[in-house]
DRENTORKOL-3810 file (N, C-alpha, C; in nm, 4 decimals):
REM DRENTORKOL-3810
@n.u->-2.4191; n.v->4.0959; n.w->3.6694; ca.u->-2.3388; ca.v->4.0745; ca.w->3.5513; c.u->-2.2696; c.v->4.2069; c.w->3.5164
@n.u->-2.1438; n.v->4.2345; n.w->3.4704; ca.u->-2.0767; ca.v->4.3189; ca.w->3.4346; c.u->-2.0714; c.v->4.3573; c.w->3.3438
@n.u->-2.0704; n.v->4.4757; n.w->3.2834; ca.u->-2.0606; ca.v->4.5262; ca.w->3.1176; c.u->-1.9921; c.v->4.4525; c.w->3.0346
@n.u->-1.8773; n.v->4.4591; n.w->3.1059; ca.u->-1.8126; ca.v->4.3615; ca.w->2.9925; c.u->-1.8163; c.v->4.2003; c.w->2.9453
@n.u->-1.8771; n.v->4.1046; n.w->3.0734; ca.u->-1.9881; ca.v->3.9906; ca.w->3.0394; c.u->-2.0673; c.v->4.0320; c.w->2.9621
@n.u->-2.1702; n.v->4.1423; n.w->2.9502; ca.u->-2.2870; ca.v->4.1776; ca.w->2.8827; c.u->-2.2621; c.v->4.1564; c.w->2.7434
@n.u->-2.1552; n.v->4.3036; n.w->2.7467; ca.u->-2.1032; ca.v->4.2775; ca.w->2.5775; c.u->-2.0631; c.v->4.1859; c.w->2.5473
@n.u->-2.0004; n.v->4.0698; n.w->2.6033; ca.u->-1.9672; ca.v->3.9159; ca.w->2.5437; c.u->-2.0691; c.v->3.8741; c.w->2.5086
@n.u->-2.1710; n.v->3.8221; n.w->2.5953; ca.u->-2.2924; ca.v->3.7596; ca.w->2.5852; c.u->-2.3866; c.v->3.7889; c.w->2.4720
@n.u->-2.3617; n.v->3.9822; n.w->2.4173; ca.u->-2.4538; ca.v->3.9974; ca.w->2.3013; c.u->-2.3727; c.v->4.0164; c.w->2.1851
@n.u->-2.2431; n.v->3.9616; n.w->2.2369; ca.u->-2.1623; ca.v->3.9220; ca.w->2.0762; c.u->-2.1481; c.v->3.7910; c.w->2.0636
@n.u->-2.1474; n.v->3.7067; n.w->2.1501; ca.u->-2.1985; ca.v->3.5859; ca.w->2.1458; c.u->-2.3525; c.v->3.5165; c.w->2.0484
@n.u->-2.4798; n.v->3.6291; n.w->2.0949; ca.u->-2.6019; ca.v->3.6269; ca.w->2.0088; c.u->-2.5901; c.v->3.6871; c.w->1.9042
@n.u->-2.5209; n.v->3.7537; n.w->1.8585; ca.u->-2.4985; ca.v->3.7976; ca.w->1.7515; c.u->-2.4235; c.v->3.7480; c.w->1.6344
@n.u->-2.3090; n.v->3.6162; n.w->1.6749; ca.u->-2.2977; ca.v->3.5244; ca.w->1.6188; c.u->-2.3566; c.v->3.3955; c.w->1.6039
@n.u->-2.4833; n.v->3.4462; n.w->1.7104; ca.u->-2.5446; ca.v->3.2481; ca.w->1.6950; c.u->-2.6834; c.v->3.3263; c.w->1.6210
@n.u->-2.7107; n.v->3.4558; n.w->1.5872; ca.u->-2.8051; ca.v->3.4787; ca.w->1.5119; c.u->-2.7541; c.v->3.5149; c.w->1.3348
@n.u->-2.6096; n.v->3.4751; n.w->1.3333; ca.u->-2.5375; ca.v->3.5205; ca.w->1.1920; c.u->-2.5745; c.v->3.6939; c.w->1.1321
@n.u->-2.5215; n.v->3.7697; n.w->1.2560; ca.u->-2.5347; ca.v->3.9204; ca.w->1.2594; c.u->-2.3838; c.v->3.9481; c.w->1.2781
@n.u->-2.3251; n.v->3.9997; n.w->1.1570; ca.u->-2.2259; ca.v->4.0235; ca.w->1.1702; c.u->-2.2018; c.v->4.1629; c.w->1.2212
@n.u->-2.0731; n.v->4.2074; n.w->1.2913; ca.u->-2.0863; ca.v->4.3209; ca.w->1.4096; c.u->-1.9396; c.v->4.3410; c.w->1.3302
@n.u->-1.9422; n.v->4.4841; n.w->1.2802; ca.u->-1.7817; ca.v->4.5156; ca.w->1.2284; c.u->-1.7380; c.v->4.6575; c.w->1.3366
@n.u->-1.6507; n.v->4.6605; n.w->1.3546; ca.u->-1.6266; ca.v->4.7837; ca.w->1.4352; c.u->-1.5420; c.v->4.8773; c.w->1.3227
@n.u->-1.5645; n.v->5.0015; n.w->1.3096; ca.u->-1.5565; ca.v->5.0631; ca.w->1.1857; c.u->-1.4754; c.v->5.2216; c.w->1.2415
@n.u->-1.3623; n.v->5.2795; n.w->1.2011; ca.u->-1.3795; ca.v->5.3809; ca.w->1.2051; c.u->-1.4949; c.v->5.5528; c.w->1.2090
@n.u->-1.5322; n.v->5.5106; n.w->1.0773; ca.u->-1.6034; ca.v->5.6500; ca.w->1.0078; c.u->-1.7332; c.v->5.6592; c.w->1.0711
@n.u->-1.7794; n.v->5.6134; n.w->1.1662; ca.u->-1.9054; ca.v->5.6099; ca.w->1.2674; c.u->-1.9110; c.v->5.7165; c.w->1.3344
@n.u->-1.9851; n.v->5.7887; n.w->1.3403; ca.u->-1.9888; ca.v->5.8916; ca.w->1.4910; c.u->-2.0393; c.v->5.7788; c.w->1.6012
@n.u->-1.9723; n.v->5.7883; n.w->1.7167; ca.u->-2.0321; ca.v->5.6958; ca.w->1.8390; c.u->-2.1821; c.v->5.7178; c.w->1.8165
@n.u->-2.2798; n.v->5.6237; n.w->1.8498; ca.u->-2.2487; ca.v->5.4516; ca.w->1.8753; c.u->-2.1707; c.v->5.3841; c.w->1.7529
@n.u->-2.2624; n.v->5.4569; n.w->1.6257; ca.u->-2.2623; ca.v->5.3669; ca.w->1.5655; c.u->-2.4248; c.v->5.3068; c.w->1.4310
@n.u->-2.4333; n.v->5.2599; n.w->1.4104; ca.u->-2.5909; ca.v->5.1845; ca.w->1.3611; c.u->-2.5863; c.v->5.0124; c.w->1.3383
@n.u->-2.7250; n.v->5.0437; n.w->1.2326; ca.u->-2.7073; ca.v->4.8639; ca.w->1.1407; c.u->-2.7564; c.v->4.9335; c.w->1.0320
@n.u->-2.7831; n.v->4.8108; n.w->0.9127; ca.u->-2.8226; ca.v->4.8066; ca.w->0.8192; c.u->-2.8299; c.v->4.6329; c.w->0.7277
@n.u->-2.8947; n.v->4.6100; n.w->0.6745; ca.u->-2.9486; ca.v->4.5210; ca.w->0.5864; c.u->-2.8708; c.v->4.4785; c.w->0.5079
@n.u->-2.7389; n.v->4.4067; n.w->0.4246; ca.u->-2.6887; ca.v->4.4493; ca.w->0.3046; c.u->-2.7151; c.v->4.3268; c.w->0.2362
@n.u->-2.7642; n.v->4.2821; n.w->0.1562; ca.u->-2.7777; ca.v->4.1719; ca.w->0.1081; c.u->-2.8347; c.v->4.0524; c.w->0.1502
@n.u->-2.9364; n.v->4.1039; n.w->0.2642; ca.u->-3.0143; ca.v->4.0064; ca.w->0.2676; c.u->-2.9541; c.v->3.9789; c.w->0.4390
@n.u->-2.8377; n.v->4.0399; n.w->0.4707; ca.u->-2.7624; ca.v->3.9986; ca.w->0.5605; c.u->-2.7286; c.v->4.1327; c.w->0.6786
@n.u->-2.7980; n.v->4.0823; n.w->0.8237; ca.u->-2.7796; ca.v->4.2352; ca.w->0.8694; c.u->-2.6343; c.v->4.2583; c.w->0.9252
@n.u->-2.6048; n.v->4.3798; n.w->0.9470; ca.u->-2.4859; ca.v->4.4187; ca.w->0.9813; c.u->-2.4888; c.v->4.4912; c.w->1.0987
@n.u->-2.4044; n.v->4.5104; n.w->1.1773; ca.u->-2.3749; ca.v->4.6392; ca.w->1.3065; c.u->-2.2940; c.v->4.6856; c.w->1.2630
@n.u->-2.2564; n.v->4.8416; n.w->1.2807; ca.u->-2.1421; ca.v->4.8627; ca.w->1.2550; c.u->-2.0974; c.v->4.9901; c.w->1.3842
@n.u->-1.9979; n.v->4.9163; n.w->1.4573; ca.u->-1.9869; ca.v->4.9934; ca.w->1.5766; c.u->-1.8689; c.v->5.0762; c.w->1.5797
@n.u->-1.8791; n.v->5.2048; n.w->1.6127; ca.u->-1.7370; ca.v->5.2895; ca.w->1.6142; c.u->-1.6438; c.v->5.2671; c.w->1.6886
@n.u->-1.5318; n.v->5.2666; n.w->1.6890; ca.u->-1.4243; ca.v->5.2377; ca.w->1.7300; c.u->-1.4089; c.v->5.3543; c.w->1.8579
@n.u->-1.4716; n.v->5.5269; n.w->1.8571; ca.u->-1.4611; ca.v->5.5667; ca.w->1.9261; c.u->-1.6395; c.v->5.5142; c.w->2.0721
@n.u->-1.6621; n.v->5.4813; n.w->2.0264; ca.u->-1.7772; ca.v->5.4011; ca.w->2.1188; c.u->-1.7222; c.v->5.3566; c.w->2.2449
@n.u->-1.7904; n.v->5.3760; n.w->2.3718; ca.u->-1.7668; ca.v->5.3335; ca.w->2.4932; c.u->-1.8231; c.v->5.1830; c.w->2.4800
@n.u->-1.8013; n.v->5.1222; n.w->2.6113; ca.u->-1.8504; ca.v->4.9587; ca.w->2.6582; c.u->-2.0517; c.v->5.0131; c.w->2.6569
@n.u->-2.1048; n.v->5.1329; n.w->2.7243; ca.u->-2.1993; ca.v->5.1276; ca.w->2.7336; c.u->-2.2835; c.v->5.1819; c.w->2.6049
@n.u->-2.2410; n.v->5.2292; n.w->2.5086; ca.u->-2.2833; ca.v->5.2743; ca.w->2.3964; c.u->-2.3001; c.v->5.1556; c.w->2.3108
@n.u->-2.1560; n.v->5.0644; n.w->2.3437; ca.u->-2.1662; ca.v->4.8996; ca.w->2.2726; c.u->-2.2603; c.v->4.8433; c.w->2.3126
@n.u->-2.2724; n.v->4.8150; n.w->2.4301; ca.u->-2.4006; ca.v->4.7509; ca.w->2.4803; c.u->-2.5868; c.v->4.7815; c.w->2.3928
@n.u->-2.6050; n.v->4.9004; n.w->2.3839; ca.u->-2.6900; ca.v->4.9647; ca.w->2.3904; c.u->-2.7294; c.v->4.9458; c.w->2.2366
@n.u->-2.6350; n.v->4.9547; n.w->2.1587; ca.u->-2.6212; ca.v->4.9678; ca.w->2.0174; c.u->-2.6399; c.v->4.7840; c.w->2.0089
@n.u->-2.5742; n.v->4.6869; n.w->2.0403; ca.u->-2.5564; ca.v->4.5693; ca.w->1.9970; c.u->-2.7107; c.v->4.5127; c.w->2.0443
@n.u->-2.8180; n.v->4.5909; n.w->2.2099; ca.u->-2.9043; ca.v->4.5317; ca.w->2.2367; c.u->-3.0390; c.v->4.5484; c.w->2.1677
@n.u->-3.0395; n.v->4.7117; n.w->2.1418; ca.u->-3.1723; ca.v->4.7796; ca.w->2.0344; c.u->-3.1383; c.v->4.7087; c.w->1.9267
@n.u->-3.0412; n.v->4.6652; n.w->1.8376; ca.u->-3.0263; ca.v->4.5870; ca.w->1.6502; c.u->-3.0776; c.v->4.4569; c.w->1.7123
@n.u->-2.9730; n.v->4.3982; n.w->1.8293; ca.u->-3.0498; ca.v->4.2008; ca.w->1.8571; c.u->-3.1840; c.v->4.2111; c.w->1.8785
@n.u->-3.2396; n.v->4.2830; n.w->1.9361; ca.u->-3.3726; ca.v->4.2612; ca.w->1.9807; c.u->-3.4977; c.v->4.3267; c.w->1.9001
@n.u->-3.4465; n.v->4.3521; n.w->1.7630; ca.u->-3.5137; ca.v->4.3644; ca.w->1.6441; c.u->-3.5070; c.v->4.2118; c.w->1.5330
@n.u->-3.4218; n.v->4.1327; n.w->1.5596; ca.u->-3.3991; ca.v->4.0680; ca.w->1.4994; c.u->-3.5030; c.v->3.9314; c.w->1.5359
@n.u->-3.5675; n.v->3.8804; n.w->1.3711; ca.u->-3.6393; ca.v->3.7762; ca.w->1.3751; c.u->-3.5625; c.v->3.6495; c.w->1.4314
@n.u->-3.6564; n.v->3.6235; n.w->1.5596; ca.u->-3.5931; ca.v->3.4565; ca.w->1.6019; c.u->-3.5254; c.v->3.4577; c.w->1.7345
@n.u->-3.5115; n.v->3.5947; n.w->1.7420; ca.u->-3.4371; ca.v->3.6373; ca.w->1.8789; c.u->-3.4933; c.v->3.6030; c.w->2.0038
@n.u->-3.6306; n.v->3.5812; n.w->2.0149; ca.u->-3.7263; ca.v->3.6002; ca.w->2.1163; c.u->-3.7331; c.v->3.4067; c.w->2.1359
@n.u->-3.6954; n.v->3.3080; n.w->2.0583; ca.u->-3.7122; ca.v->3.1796; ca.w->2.0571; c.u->-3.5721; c.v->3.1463; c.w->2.1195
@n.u->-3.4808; n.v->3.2226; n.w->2.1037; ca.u->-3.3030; ca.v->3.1880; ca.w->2.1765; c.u->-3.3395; c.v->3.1856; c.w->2.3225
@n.u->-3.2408; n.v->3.0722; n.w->2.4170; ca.u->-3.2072; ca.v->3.0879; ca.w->2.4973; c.u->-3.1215; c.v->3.1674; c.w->2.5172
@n.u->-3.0897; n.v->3.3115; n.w->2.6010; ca.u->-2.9756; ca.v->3.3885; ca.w->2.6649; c.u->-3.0337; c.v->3.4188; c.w->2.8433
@n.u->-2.9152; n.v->3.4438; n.w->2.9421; ca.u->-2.9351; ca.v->3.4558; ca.w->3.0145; c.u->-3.0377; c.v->3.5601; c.w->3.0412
@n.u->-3.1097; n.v->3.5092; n.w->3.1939; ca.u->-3.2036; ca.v->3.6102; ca.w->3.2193; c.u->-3.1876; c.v->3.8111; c.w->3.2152
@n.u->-3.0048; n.v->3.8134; n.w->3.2510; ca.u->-2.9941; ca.v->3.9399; ca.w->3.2396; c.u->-2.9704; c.v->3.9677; c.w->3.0925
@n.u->-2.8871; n.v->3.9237; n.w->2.9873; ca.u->-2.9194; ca.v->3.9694; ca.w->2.8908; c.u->-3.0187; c.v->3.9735; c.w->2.8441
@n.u->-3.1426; n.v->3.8866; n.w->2.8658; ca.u->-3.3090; ca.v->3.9104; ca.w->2.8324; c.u->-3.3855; c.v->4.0151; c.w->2.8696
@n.u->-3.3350; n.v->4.0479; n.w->2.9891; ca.u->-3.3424; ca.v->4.1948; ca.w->3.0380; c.u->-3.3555; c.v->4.2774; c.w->2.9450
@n.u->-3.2076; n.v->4.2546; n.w->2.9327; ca.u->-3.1669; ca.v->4.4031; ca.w->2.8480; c.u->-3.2135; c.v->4.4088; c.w->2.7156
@n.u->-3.2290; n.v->4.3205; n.w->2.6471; ca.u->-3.2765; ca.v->4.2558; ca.w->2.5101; c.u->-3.4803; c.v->4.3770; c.w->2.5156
@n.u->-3.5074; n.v->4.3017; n.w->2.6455; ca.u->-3.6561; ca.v->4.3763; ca.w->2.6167; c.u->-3.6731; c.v->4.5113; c.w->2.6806
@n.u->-3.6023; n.v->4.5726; n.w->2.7025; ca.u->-3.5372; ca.v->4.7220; ca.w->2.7990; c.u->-3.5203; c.v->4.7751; c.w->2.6875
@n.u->-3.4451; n.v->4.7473; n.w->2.5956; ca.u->-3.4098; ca.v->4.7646; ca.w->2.4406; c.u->-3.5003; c.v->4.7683; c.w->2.3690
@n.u->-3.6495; n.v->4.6988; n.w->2.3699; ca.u->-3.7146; ca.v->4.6739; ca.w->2.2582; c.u->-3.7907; c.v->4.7796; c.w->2.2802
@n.u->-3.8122; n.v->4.7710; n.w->2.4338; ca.u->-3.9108; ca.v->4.8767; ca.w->2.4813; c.u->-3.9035; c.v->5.0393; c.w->2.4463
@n.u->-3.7438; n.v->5.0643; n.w->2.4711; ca.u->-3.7146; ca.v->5.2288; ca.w->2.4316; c.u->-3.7243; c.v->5.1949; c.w->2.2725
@n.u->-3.6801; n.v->5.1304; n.w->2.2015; ca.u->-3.7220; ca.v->5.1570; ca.w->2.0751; c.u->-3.8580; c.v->5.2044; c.w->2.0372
@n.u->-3.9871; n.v->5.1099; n.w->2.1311; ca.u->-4.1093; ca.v->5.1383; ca.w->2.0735; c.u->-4.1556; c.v->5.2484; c.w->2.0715
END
């Protein structure tokens, strides 16, 4: 699978988990999340590469309650627990 499938695929889960992903100027690359109302957010820099996107969109999804019950392909599941793992 290609980076740029990847990043589809985890902006794809990121709308079927109602995680809204804004791409923002005032970010230093990557980027973060945050909580705002009950409602989480990404907020990815505009100066951010494809692999910084990736990386940033897979550590926030794979914190997220409910994530682990979704069907996504085996390689984004990959990356989803590759992600969870460097977080721990």
């Amino acid at each position: 699978m290609t980076d740029a499938v990847l990043h589809q695929r985890l902006m794809e889960l990121a709308e079927a988990l109602e995680v809204d992903v804004r791409e923002v100027a005032a970010v230093d690359p990557p980027g973060g999340s945050c909580v705002l109302r009950g409602k989480r957010i990404i907020m990815v820099s505009q100066q951010a590469d494809l692999a910084e996107r990736i990386d940033l969109l897979a550590r926030t999804l794979a914190r997220v309650p409910g994530v682990e019950t979704r069907f996504v392909l085996p390689q984004v599941r990959d990356r989803l627990d590759r992600a969870r793992g460097d977080a721990e």
